[in-house]
VMD Tcl script that builds the backbone (N, CA, C; Angstrom):
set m [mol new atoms 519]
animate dup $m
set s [atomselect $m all]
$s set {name element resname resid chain x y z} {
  {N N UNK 1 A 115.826 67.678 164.146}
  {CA C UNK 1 A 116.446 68.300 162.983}
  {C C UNK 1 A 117.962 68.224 163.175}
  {N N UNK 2 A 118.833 67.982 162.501}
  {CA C UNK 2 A 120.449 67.714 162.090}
  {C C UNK 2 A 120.510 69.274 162.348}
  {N N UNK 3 A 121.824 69.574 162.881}
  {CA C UNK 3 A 122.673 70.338 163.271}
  {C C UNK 3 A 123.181 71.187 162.373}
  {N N UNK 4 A 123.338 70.653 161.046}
  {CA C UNK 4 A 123.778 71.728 159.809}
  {C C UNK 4 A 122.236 72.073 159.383}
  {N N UNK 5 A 121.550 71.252 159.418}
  {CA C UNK 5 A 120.112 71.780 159.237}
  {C C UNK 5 A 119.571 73.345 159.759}
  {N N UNK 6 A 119.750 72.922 161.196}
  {CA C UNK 6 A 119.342 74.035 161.830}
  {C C UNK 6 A 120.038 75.335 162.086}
  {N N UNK 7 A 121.404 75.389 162.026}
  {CA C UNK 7 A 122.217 76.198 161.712}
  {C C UNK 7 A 121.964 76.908 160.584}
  {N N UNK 8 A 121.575 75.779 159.712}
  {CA C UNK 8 A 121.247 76.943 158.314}
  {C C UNK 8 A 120.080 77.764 158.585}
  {N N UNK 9 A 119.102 76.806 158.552}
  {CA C UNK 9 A 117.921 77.891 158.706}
  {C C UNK 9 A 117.839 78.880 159.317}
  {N N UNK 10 A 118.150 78.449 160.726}
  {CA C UNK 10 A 118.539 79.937 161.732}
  {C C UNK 10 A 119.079 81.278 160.997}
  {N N UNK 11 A 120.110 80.853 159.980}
  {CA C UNK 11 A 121.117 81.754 159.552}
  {C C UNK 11 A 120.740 82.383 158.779}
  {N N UNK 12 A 119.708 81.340 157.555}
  {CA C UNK 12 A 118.765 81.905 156.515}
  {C C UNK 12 A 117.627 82.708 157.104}
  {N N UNK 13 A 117.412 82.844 158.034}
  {CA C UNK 13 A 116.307 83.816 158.243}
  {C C UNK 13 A 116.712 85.167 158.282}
  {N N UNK 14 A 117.843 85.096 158.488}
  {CA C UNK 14 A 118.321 86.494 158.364}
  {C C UNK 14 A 118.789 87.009 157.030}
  {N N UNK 15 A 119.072 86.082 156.411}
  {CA C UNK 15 A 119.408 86.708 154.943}
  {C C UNK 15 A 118.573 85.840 154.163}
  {N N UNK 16 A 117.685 85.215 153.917}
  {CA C UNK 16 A 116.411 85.244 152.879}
  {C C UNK 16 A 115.047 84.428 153.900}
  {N N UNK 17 A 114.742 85.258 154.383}
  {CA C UNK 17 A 112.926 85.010 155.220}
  {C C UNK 17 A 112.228 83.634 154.440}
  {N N UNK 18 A 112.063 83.842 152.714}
  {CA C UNK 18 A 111.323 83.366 152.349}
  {C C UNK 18 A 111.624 81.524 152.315}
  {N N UNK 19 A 112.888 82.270 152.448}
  {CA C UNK 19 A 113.918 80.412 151.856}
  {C C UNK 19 A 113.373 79.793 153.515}
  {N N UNK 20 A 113.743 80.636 154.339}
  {CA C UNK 20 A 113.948 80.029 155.609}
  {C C UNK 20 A 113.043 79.528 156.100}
  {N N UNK 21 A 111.712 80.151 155.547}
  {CA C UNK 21 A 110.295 79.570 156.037}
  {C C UNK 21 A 109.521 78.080 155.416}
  {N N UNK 22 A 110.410 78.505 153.800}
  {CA C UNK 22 A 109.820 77.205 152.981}
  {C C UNK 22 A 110.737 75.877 153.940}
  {N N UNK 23 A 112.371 76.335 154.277}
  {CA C UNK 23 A 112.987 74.652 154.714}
  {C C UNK 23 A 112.553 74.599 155.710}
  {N N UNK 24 A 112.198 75.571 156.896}
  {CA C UNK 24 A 111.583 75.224 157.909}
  {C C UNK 24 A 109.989 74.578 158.484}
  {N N UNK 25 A 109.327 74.757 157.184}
  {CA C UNK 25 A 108.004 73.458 157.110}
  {C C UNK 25 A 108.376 72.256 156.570}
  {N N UNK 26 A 109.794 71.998 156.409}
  {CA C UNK 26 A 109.920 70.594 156.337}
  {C C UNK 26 A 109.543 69.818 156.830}
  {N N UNK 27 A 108.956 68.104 156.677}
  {CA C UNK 27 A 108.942 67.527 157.481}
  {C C UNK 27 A 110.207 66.814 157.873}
  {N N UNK 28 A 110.194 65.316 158.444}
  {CA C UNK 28 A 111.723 65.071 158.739}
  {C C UNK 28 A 112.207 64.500 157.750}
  {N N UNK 29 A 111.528 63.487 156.690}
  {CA C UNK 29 A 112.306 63.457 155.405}
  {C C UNK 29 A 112.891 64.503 154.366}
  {N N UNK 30 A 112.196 64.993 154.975}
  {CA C UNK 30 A 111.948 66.826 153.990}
  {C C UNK 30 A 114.172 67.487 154.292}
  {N N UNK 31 A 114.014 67.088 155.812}
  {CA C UNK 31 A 115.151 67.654 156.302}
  {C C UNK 31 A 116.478 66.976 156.189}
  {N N UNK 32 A 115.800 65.556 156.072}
  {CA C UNK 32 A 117.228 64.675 155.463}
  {C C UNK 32 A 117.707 64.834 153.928}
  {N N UNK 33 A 116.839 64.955 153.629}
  {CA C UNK 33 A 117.369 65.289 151.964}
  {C C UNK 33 A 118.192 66.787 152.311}
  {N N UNK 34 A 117.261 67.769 153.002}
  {CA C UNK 34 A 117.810 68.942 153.030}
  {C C UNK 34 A 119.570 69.212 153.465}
  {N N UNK 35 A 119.901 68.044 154.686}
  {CA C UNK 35 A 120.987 68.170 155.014}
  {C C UNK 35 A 121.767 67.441 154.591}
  {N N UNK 36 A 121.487 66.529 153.414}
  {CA C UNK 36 A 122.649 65.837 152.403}
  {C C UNK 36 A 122.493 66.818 151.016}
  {N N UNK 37 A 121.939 67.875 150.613}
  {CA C UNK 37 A 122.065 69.006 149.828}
  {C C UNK 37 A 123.403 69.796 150.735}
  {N N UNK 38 A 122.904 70.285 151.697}
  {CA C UNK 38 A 123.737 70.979 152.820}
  {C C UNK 38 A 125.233 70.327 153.335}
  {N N UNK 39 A 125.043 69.308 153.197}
  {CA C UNK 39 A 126.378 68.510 153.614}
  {C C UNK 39 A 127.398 68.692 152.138}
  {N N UNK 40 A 127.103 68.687 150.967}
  {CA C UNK 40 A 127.590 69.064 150.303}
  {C C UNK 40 A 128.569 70.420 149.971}
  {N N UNK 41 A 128.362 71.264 151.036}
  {CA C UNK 41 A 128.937 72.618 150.923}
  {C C UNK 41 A 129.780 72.534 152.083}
  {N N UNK 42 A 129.805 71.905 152.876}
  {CA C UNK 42 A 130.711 71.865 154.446}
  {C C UNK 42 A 131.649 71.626 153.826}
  {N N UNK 43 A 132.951 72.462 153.455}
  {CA C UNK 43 A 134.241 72.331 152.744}
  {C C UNK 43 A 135.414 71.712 153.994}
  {N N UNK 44 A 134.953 71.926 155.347}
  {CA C UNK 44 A 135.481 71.678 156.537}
  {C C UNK 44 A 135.288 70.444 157.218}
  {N N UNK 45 A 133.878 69.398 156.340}
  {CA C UNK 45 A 133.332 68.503 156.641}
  {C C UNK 45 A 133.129 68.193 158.339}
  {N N UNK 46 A 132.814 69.417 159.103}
  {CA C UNK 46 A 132.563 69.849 160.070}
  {C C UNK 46 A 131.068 70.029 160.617}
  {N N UNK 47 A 130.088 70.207 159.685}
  {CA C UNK 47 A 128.625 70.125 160.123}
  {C C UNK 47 A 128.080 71.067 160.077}
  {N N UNK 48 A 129.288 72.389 160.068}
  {CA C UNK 48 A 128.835 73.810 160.193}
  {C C UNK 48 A 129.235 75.008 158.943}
  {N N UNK 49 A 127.957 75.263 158.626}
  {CA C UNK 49 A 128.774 76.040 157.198}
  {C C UNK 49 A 129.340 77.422 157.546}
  {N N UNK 50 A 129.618 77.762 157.020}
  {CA C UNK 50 A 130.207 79.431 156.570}
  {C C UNK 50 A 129.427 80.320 156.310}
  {N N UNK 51 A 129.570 81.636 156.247}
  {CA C UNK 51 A 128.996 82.472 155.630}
  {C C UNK 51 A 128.777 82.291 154.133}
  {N N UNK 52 A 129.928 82.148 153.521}
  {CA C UNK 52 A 130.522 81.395 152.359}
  {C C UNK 52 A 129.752 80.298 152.002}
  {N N UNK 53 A 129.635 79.300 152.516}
  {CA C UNK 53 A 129.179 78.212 152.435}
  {C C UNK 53 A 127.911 77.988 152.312}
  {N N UNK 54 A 126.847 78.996 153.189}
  {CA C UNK 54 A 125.782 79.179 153.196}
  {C C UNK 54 A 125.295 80.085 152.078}
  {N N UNK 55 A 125.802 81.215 151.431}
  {CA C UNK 55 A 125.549 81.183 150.089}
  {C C UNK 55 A 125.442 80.886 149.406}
  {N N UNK 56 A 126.332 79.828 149.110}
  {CA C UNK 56 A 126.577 78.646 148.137}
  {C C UNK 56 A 125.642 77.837 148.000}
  {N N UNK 57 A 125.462 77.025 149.288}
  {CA C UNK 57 A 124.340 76.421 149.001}
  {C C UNK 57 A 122.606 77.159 148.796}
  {N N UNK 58 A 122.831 78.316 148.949}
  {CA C UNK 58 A 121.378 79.058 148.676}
  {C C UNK 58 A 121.890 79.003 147.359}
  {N N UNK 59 A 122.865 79.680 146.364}
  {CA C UNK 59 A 122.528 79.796 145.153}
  {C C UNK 59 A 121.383 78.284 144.373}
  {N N UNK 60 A 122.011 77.499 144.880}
  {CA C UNK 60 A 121.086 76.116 143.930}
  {C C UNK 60 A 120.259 76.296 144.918}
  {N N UNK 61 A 119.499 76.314 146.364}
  {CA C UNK 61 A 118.764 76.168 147.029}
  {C C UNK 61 A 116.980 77.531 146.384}
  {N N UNK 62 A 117.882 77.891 145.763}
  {CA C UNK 62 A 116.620 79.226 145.189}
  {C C UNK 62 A 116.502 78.867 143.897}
  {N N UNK 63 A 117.581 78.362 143.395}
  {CA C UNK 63 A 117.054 77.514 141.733}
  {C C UNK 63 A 115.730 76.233 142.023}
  {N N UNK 64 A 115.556 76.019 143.470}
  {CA C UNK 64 A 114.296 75.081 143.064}
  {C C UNK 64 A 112.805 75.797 143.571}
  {N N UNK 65 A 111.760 75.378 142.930}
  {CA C UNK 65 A 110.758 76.322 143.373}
  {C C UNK 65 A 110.359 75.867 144.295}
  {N N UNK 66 A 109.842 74.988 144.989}
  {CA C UNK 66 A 109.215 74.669 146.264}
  {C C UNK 66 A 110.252 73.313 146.794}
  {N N UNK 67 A 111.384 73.936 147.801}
  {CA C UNK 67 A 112.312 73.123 148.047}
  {C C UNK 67 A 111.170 71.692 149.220}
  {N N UNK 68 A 110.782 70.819 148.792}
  {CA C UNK 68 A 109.992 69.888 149.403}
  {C C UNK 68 A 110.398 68.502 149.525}
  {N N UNK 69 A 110.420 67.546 150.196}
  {CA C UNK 69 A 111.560 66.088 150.130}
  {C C UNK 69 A 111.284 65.800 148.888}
  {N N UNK 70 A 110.664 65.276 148.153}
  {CA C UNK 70 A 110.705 65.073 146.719}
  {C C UNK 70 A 111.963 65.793 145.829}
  {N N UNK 71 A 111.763 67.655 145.863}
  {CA C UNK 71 A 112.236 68.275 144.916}
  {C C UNK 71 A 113.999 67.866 145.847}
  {N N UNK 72 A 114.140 67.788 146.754}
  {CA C UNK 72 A 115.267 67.695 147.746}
  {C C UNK 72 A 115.942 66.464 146.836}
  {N N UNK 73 A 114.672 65.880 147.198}
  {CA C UNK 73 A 115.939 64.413 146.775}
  {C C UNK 73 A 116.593 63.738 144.927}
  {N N UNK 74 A 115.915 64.717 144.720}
  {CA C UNK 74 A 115.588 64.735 143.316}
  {C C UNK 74 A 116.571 65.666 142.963}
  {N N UNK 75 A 117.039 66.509 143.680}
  {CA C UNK 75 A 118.196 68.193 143.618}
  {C C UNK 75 A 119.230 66.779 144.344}
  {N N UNK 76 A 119.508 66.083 145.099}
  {CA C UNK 76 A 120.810 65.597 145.717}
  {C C UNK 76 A 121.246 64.157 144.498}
  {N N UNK 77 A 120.298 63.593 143.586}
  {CA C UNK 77 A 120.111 63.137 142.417}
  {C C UNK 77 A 121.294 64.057 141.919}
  {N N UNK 78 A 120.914 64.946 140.973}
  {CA C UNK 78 A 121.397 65.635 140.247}
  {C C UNK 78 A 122.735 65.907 140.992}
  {N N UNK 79 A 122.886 66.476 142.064}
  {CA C UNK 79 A 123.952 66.554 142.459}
  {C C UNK 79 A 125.076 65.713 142.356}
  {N N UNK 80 A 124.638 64.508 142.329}
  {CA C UNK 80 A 125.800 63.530 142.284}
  {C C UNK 80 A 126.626 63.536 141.083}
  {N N UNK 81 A 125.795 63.466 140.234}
  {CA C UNK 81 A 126.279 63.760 138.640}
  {C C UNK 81 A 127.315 65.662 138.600}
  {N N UNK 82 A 126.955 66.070 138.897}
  {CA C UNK 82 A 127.609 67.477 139.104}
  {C C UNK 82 A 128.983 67.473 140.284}
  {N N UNK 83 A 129.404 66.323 141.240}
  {CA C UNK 83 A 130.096 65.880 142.350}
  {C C UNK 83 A 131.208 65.257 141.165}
  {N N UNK 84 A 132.502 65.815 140.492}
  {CA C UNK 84 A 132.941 65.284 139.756}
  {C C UNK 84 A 134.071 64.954 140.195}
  {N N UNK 85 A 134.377 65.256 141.711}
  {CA C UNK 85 A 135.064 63.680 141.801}
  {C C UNK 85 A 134.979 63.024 142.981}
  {N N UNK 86 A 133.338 63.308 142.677}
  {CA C UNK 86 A 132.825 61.803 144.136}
  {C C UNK 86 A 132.855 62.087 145.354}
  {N N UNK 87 A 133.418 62.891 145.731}
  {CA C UNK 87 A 133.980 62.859 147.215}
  {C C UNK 87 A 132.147 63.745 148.034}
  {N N UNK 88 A 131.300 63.610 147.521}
  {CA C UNK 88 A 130.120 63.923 148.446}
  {C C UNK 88 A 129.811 65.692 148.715}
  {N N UNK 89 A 131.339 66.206 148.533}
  {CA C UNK 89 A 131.226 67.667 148.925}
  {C C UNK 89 A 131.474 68.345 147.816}
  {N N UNK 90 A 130.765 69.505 147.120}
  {CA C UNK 90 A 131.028 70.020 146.265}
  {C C UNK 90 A 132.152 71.079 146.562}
  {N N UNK 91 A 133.509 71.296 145.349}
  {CA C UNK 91 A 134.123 72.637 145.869}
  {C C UNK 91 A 133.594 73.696 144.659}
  {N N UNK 92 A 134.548 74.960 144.480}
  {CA C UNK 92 A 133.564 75.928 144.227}
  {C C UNK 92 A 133.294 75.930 142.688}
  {N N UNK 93 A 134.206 75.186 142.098}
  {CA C UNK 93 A 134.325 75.206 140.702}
  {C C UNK 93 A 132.623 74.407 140.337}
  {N N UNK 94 A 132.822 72.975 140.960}
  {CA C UNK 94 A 131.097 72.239 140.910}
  {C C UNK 94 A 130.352 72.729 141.619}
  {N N UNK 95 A 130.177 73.642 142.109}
  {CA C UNK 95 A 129.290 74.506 142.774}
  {C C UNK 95 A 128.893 75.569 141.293}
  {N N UNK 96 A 129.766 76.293 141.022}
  {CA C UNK 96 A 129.663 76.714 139.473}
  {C C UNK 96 A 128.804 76.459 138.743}
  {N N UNK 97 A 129.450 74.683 138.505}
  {CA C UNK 97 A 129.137 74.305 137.497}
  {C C UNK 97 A 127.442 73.788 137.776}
  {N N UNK 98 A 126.938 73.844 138.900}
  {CA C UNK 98 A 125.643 72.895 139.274}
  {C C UNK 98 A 125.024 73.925 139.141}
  {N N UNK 99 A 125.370 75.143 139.762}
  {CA C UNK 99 A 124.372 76.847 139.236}
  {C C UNK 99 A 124.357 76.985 138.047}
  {N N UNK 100 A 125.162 76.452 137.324}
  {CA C UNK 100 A 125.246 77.169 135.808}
  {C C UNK 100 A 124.069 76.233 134.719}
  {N N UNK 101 A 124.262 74.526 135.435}
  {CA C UNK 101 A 123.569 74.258 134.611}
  {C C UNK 101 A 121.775 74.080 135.098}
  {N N UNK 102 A 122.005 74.443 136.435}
  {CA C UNK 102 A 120.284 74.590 137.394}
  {C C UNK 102 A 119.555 75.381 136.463}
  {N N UNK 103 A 121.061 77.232 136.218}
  {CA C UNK 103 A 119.903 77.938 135.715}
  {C C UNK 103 A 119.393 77.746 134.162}
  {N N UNK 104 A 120.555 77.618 133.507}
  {CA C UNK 104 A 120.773 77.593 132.143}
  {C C UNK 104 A 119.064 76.094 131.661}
  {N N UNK 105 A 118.930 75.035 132.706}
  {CA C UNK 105 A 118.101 74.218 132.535}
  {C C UNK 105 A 116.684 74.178 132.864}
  {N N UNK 106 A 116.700 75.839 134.083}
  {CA C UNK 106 A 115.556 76.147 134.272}
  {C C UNK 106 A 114.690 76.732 133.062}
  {N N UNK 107 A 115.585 77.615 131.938}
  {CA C UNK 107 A 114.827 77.905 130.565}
  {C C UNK 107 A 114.327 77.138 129.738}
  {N N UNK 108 A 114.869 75.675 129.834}
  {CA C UNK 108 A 114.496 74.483 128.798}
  {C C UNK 108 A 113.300 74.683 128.487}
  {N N UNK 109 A 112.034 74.384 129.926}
  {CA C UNK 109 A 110.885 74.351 129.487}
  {C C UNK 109 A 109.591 74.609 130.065}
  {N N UNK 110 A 110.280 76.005 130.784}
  {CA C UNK 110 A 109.201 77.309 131.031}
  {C C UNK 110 A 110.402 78.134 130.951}
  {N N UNK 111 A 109.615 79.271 131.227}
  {CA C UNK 111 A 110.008 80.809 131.227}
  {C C UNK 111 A 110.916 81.642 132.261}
  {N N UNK 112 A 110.523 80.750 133.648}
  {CA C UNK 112 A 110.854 81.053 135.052}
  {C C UNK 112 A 111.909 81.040 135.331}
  {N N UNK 113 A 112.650 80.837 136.461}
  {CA C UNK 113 A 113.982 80.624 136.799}
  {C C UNK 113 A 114.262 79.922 137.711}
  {N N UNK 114 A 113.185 79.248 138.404}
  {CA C UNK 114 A 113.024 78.018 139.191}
  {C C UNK 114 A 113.244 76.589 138.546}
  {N N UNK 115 A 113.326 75.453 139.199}
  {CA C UNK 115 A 113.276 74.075 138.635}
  {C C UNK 115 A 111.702 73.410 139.491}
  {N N UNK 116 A 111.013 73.042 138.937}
  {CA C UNK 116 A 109.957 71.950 140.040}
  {C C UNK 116 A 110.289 70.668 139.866}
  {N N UNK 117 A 110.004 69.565 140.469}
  {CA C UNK 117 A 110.060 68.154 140.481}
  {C C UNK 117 A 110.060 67.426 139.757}
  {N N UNK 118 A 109.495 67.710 138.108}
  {CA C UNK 118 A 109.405 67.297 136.376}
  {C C UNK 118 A 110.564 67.574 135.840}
  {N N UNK 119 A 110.684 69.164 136.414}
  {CA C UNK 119 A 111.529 69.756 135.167}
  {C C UNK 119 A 113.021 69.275 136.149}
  {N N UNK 120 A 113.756 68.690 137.453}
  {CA C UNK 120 A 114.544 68.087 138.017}
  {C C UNK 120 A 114.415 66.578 137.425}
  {N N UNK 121 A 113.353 66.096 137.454}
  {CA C UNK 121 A 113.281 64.650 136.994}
  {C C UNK 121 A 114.128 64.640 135.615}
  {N N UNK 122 A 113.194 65.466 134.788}
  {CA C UNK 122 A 113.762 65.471 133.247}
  {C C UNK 122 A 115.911 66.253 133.270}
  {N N UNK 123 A 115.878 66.942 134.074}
  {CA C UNK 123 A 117.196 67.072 134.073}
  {C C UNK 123 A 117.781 66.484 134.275}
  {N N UNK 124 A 117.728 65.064 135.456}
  {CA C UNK 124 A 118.704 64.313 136.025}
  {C C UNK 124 A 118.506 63.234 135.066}
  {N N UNK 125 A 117.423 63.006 134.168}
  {CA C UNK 125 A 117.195 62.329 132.721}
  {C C UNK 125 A 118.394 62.779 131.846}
  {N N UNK 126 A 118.800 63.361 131.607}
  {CA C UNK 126 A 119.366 64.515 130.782}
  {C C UNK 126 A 120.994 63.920 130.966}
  {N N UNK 127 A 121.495 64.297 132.363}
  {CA C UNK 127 A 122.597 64.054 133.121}
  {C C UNK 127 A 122.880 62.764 132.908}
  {N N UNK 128 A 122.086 61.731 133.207}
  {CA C UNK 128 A 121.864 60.486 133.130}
  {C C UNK 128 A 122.321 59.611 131.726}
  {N N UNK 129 A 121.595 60.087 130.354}
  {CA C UNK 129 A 121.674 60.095 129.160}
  {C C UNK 129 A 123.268 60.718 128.588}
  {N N UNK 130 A 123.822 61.689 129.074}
  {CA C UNK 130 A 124.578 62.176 128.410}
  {C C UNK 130 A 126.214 61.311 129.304}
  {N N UNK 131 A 125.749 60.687 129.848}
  {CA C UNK 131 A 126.846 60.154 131.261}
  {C C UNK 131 A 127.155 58.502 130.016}
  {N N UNK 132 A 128.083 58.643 129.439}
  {CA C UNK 132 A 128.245 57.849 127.861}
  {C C UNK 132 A 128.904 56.301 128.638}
  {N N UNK 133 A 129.759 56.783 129.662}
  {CA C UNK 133 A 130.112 55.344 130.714}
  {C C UNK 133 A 129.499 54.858 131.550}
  {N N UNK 134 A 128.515 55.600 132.057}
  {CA C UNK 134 A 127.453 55.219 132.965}
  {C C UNK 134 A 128.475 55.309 134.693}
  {N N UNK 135 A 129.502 56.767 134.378}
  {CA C UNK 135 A 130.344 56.778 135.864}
  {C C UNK 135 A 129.400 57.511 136.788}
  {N N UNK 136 A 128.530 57.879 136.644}
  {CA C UNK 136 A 127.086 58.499 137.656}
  {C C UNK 136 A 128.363 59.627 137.943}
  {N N UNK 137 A 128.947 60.323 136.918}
  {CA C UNK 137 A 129.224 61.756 136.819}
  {C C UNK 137 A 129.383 62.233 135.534}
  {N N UNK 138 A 129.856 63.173 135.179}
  {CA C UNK 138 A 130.057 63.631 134.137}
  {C C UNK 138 A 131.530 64.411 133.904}
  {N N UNK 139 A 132.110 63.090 133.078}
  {CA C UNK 139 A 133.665 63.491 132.415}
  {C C UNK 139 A 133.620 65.225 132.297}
  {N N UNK 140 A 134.663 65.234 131.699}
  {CA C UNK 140 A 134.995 66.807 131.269}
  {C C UNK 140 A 134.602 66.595 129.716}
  {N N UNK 141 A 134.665 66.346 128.726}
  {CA C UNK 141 A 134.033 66.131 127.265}
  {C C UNK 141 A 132.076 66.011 127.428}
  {N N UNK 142 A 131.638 65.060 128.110}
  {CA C UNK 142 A 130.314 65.223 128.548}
  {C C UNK 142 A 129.965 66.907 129.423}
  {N N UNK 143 A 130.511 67.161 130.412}
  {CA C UNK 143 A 130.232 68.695 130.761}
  {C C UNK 143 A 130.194 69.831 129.885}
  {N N UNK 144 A 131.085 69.889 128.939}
  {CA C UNK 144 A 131.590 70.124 127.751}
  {C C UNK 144 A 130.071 70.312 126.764}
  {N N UNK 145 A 129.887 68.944 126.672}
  {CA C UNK 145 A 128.733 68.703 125.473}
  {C C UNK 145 A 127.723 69.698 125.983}
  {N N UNK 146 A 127.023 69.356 127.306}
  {CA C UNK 146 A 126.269 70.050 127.784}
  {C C UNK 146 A 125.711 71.206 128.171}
  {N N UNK 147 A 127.034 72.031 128.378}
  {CA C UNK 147 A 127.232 73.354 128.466}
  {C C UNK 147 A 126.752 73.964 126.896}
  {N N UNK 148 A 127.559 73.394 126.228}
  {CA C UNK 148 A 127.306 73.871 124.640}
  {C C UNK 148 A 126.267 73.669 124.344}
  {N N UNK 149 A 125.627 72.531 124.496}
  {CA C UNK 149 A 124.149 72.119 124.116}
  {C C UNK 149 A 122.795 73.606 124.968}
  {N N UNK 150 A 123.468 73.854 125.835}
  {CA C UNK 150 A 122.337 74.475 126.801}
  {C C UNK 150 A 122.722 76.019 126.319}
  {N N UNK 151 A 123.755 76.331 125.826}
  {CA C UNK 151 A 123.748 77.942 125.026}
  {C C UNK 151 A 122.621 77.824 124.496}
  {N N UNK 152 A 121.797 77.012 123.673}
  {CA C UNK 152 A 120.555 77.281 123.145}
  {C C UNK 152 A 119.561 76.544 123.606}
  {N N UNK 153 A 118.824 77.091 124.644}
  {CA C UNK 153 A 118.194 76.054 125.397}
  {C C UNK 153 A 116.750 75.450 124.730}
  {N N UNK 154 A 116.533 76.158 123.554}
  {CA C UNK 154 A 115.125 75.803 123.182}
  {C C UNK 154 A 115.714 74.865 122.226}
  {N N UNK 155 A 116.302 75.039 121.277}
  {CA C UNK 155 A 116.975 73.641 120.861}
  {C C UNK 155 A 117.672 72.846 120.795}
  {N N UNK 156 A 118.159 72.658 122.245}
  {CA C UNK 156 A 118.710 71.674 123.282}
  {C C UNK 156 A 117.109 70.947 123.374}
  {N N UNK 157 A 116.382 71.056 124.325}
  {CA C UNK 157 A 115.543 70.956 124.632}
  {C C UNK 157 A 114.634 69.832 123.197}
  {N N UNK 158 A 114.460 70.680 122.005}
  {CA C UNK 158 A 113.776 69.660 121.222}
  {C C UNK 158 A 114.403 68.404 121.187}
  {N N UNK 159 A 115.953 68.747 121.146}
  {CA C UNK 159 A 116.892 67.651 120.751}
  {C C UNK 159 A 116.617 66.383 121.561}
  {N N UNK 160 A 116.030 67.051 122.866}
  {CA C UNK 160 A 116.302 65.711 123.774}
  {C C UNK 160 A 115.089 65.119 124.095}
  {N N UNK 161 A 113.930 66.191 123.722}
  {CA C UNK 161 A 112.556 65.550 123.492}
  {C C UNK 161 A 112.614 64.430 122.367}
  {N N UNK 162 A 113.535 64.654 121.501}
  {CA C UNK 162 A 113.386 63.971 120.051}
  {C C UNK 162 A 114.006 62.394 119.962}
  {N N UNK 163 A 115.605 62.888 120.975}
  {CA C UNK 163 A 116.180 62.037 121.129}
  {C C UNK 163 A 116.472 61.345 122.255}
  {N N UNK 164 A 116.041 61.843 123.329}
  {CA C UNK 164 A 117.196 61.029 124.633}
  {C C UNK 164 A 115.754 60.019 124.973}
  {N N UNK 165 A 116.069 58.809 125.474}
  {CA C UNK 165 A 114.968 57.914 125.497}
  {C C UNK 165 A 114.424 58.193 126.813}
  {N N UNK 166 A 115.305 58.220 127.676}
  {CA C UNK 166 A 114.985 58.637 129.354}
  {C C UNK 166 A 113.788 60.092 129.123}
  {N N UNK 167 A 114.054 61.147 128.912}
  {CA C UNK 167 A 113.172 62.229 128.514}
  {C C UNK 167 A 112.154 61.817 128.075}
  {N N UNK 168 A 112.180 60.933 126.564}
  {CA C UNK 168 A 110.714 60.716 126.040}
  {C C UNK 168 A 109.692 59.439 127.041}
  {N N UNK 169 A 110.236 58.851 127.837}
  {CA C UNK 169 A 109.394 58.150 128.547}
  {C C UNK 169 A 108.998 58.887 129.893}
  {N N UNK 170 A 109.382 60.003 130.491}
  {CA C UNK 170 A 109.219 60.732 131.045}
  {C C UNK 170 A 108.003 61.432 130.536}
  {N N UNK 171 A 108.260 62.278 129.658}
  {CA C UNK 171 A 107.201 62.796 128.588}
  {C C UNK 171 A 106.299 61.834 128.162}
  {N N UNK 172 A 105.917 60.632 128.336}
  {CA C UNK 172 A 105.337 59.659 127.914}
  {C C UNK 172 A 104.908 59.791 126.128}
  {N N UNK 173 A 106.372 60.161 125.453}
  {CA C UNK 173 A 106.124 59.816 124.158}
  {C C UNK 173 A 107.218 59.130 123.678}
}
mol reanalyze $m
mol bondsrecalc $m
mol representation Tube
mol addrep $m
């Protein structure tokens, strides 16, 4: 297990049991995804997070429901698009902005406040579609759109069932 890996978990057991038990049945792909999620918050690009840091990355780390290499790599997906200017490490503003739109996207299409592996697929669909240059981020006018679009998440949601092509082949309609 990687070194920011295990640092975290260690750390997470003390402040959320449940988180700490789900990353710690990782397997080892499970843990590489986990520590390029995690590498993202090392503001020190040092290996070792913060107190600070380790919050941070729990806030999106509890937006997914069963953090598993799939949902991992599928959450470091999305991330990239939310990484707005590339540099691999999120600071706190895209940290913000990746909670804001985790949760705001967890309502799309259930009730819950988790994301699973569909409803990440269909988001990074979403991200993907609305990315108008294809810079595998999202301008400030595209963040923009999105934010606004997701104030109403149920008809956001039809909109992109109706319209975004990535979504409807997902949805297989």
């Amino acid at each position: 297990m990687s070194d920011i890996v295990e640092q975290f978990v260690e750390a997470t057991r003390e402040e959320d049991k449940n988180l700490a038990s789900h990353l710690s049945s990782l397997d080892e792909a499970g843990k590489k995804q986990l520590a390029g999620v995690l590498h993202r918050f090392d503001q020190g690009k040092n290996g070792n997070l913060g107190a600070s840091e380790r919050l941070l990355a729990r806030r999106v780390l509890l937006k997914l429901r069963k953090p598993d290499t799939e949902v991992l790599t599928q959450t470091n997906k999305v991330l990239d698009y939310l990484d707005l200017n590339a540099d691999a490490t999120l600071d706190k503003n895209e940290v913000a902005l990746a909670v804001e739109v985790l949760e705001m996207f967890a309502q799309v299409d259930s009730d819950n406040d988790t994301l699973n592996l569909r409803e990440l697929e269909l988001l990074y669909a979403v991200l993907r579609n609305l990315d108008a240059d294809d810079s595998k981020k999202l301008e400030r006018p595209e963040r923009d759109k999105l934010r606004a679009a997701l104030e109403n998440p149920k008809d956001f949601w039809e909109n992109e069932k109706a319209n975004n092509p990535r979504v409807k082949e997902l949805l297989g309609s």
